[in-house]
C-alpha positions as CSV (number, residue, x, y, z in Angstrom):
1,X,157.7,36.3,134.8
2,X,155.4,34.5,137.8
3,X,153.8,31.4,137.4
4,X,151.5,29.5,139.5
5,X,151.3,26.3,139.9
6,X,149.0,25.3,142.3
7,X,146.9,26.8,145.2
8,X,144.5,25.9,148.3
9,X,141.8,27.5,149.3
10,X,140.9,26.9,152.8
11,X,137.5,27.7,153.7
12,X,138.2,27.4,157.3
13,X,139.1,31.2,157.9
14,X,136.3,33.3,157.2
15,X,138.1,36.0,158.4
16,X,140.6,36.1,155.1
17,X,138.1,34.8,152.4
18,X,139.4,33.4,149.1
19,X,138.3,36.0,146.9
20,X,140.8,39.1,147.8
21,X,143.4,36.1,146.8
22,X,141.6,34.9,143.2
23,X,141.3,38.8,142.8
24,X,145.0,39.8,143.4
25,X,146.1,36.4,140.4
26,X,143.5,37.4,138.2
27,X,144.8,40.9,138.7
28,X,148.2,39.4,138.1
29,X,147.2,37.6,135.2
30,X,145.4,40.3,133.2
31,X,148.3,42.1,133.5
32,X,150.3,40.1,131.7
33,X,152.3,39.1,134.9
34,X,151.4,35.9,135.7
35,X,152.0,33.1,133.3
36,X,148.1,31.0,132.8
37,X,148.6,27.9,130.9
38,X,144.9,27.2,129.5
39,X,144.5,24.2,127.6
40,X,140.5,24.1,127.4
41,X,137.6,26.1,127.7
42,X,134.3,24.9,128.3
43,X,130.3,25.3,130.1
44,X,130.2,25.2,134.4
45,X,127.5,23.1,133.2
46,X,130.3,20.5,132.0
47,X,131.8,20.3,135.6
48,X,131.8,16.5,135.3
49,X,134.1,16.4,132.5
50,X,136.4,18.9,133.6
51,X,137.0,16.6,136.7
52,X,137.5,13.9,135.1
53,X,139.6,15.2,132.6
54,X,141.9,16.7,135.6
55,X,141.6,13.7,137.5
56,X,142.5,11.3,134.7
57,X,145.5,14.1,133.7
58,X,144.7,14.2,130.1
59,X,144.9,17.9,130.4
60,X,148.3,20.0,129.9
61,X,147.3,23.3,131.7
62,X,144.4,24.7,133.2
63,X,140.1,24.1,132.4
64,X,138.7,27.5,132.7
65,X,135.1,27.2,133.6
66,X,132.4,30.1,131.4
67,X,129.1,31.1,132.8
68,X,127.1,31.2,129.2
């Protein structure tokens, strides 16, 4: 198995935008391939949180970020 553990995007090269790469792990990830440790689930509108939450490292794995 293939886990991530951190990434960069650089927004410097508009040549090689970050999306092809967020495409390719989330293709990785729905196919079971890629191990995604989430640990909470909440709004974008709660963006505030989730930063502090990551910044104050009270979180285990990853804050994935809804659009509802």
């Amino acid at each position: 198995a293939r886990r991530l553990q951190a990434f960069t995007l650089f927004h410097s090269f508009p040549a090689d935008p970050p999306g092809r790469d967020l495409g390719h792990l989330a293709s990785l990830a729905g196919r079971g391939l890629l191990q995604v440790d989430v640990d909470e689930e909440m709004s974008w509108t709660e963006i505030g949180t989730a930063l502090k939450k990551l910044e104050d490292r009270t979180v285990r794995g990853k804050i994935v970020l809804t659009l509802k």
